[in-house]
C-alpha positions as CSV (number, residue, x, y, z in Angstrom):
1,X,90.9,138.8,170.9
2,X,92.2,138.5,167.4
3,X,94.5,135.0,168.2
4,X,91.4,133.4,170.4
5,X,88.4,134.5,167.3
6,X,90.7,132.5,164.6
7,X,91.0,129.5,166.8
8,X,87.4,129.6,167.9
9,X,86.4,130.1,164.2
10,X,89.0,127.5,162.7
11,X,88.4,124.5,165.4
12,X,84.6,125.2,165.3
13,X,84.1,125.4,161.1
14,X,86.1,121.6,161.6
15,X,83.2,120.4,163.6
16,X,80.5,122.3,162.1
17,X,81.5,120.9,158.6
18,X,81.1,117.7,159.8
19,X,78.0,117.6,161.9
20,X,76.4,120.0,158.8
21,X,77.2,116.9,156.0
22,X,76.4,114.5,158.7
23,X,73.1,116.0,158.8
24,X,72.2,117.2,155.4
25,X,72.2,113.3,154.4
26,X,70.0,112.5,157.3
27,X,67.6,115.2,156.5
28,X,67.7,114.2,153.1
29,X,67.3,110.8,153.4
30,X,64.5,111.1,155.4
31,X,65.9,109.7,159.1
32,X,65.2,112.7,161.2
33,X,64.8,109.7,164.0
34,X,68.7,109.8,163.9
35,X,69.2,113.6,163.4
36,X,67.7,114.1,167.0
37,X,70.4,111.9,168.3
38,X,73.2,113.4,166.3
39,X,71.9,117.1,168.1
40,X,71.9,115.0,171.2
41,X,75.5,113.7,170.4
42,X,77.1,117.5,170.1
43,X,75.3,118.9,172.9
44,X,76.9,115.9,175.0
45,X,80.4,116.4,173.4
46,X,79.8,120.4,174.1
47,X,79.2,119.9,177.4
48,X,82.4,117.7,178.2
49,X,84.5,119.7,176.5
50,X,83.5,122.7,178.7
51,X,83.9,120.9,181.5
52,X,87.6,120.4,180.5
53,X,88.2,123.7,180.1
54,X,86.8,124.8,183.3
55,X,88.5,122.1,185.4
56,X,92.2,122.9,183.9
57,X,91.4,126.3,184.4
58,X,90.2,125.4,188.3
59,X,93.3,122.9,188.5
60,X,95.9,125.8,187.7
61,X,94.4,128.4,189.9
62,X,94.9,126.0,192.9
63,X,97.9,124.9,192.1
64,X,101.3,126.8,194.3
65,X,102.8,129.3,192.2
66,X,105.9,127.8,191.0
67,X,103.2,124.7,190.1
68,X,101.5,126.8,187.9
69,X,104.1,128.1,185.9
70,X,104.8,124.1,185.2
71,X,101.0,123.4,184.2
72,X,100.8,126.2,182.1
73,X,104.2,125.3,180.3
74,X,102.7,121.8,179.8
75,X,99.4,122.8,178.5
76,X,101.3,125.5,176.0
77,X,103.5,122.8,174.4
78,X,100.4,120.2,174.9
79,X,98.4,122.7,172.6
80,X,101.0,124.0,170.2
81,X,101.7,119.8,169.3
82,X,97.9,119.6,168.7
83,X,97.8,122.5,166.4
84,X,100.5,121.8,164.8
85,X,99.3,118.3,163.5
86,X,95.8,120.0,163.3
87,X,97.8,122.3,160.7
88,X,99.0,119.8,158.9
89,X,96.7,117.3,158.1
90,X,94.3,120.2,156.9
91,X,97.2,121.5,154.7
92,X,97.6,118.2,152.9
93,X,93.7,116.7,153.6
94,X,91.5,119.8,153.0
95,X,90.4,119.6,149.4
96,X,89.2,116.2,149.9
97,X,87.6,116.9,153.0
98,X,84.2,117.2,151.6
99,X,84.4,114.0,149.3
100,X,86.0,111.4,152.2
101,X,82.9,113.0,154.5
102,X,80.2,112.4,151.9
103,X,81.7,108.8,151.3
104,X,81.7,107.6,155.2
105,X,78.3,109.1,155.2
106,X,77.2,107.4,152.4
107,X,78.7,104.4,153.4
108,X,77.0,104.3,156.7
109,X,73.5,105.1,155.9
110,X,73.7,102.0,152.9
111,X,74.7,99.6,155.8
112,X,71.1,100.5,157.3
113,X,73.4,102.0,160.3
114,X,73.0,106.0,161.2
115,X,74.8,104.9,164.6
116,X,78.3,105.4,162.9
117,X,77.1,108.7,162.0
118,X,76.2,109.9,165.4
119,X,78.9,108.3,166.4
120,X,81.2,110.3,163.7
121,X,79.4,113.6,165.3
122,X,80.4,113.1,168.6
123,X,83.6,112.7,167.8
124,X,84.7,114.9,165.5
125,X,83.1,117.6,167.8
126,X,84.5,116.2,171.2
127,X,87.6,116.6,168.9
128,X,87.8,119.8,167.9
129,X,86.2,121.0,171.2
130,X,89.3,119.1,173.3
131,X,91.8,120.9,171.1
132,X,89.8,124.2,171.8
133,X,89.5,124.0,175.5
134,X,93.3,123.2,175.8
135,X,94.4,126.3,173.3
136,X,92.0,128.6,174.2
137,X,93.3,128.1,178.5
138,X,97.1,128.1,177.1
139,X,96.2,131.3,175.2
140,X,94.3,133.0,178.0
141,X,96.5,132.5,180.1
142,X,99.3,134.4,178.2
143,X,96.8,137.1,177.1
144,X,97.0,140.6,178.8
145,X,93.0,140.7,179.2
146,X,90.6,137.2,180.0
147,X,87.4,138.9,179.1
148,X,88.4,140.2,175.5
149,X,90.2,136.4,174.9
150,X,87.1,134.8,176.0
151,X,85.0,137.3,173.7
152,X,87.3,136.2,170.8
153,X,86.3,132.8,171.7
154,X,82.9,133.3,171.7
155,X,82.4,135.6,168.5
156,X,84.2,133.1,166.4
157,X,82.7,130.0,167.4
158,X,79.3,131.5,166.9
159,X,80.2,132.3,163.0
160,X,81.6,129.0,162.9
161,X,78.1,127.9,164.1
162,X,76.3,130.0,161.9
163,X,78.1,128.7,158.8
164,X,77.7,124.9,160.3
165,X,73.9,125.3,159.6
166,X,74.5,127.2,156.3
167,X,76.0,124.2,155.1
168,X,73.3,121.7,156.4
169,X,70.7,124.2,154.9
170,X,72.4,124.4,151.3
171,X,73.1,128.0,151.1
172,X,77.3,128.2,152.6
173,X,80.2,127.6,149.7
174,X,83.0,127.3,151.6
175,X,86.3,127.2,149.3
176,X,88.1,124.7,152.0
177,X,91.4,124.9,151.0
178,X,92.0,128.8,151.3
179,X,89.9,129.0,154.1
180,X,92.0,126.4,156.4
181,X,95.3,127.9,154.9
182,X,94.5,131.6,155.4
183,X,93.7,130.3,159.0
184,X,96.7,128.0,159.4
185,X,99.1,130.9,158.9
186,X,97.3,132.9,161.5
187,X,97.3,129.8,164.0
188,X,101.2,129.1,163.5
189,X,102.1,132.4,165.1
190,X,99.6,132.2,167.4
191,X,101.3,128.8,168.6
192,X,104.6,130.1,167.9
193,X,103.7,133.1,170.5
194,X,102.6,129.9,172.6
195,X,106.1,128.1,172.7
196,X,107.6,131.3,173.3
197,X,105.0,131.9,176.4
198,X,105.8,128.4,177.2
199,X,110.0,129.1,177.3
200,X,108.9,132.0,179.9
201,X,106.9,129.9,182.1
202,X,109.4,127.1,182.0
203,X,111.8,129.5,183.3
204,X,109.7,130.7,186.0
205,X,109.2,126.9,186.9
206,X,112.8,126.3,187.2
207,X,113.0,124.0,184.2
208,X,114.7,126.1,181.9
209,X,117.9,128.2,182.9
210,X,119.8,128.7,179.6
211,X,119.7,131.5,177.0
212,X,118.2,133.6,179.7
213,X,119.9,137.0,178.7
214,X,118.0,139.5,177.3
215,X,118.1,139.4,173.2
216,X,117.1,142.6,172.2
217,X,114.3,145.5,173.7
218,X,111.1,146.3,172.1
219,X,109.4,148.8,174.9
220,X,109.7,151.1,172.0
221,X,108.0,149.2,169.7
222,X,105.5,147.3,172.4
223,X,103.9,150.1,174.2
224,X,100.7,148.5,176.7
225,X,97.3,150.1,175.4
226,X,98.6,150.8,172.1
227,X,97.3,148.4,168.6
228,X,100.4,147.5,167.5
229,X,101.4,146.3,171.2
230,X,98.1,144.0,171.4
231,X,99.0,142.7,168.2
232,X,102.9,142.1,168.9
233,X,101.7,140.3,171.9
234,X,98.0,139.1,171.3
235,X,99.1,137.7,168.1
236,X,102.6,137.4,167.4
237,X,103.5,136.9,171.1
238,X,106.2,138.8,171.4
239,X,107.2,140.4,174.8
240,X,109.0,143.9,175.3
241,X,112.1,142.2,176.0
242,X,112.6,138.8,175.0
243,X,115.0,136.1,176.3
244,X,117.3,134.6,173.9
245,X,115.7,131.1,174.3
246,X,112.7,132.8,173.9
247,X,113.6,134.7,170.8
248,X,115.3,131.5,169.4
249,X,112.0,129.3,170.6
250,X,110.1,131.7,168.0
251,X,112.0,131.7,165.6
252,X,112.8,127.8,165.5
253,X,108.9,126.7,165.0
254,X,106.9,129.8,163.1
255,X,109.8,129.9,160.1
256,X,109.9,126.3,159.0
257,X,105.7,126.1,159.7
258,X,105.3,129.7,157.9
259,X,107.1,128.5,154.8
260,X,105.2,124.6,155.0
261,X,101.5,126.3,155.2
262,X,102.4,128.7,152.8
263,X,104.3,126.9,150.3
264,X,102.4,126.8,147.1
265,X,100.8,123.2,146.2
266,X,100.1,121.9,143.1
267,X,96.5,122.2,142.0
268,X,94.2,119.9,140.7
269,X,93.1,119.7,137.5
270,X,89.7,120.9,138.3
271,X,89.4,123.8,141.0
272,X,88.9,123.0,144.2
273,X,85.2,122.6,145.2
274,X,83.4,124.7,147.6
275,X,81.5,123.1,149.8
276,X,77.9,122.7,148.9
277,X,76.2,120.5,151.3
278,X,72.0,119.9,151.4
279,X,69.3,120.7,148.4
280,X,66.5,123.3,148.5
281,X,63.4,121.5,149.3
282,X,58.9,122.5,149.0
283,X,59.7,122.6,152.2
284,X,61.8,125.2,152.6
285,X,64.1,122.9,154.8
């Protein structure tokens, strides 16, 4: 649950900022004309993005078994590349998130155009949603239990929803930088348990042979039912008893990323801002 909550909560905020700026400056500037079709816009990019979902999901359970191992391998690496450049640009882009939003905004609506911001809604959540849908199948399908993953899912994406329309309301701070790096070093060994799922199934494909010896045994430490298993597993992705290419697989993507999100940046001279988006109103909007 824990691996599929941050990736529903992390991919969603992404959006959610977005379409929340998007529509605080609509709000405010008084074209609620165009705020109906920036709702309409989401709901569209929701909807396709399900669909996604559901039809790899349907593709994979049809496929022979051998196939399946191969589909699943593709969609792991296919989903650990997206994160991975999803991790990056937020580590090096995050504190001027909010100002490079406001400015396209801005932009847009002194054109006399609120079609490039409907347009910038869609997007960002068919986006995020895309990368969603292919993590969330890859990390489904390596996860011991499809109801509590899809719960995960669910739970985070509604907070990530819930803070989306604190922002557009005014009443969210959201420091942007340690909230997407806090999450970025939770997401890197979720995808690092991904390329090590990924090795397995390759294996079981018949497209990886090598470094298939076992590299060391955890049953003592991995026990099924236990906490610590579901979070060796759930999180980390560790199996009871690893391969070597499995173990090396590991080992070779969560150091260098652990030590690149981590790795202390140099700071502004002025704190990073929180985001503050929308104004209290007579209205109470």
């Amino acid at each position: 649950m824990i691996p599929t909550l941050v990736i529903g909560l992390r991919e969603g905020v992404e959006a959610s900022l977005i379409v929340g700026i998007i529509a605080a400056f609509l709000r405010r500037s008084g074209r609620r004309d165009a705020l109906r079709q920036v709702w309409i816009g989401v709901a569209a990019a929701v909807v396709l993005c399900l669909a996604i979902g559901i039809g790899l999901i349907t593709l994979s359970q049809e496929l022979p078994q051998r196939a399946q191992e191969g589909l699943e391998t593709v969609i792991g690496v296919f989903a650990v590349v997206m994160v991975t450049f999803m991790i990056v640009w937020m580590s090096r882009h995050a504190r001027g998130m909010k100002r490079e939003l406001e400015e396209q905004a801005d932009n847009a609506l002194a054109q006399g155009s609120a079609t490039a911001l409907v347009a910038m809604a869609f997007l960002a959540v068919l986006r995020e949603g895309f990368e969603t849908a292919v993590f969330l199948v890859s990390v489904i399908q390596n996860s011991s239990s499809v109801g509590s993953g899809t719960a995960g899912a669910l739970i985070g994406l509604v907070v990530a929803v819930g803070i989306g329309y604190g922002i557009y309301r005014g009443g969210v701070r959201l420091n942007l930088g340690r909230f997407f790096k806090v999450t970025g070093l939770v997401l890197v060994l979720v995808a690092a348990g991904l390329m090590m799922g990924a090795a397995h199934t390759a294996h079981e494909a018949g497209w990886l042979t090598v470094g298939q010896t076992q590299a060391f045994d955890l049953s003592w430490l991995v026990r099924p039912g236990t906490v610590l298993s579901s979070l060796l597993t759930g999180v980390l992705g560790w199996q009871p008893r690893p391969t070597v290419v499995e173990a090396v697989v590991w080992l070779a993507y969560a150091v260098p990323m652990l030590v690149y999100v981590g790795w202390p940046r140099r700071q502004a001279r002025k704190p990073a801002p929180a985001v503050t988006v929308g104004e209290p109103n007579a209205e109470g909007a």
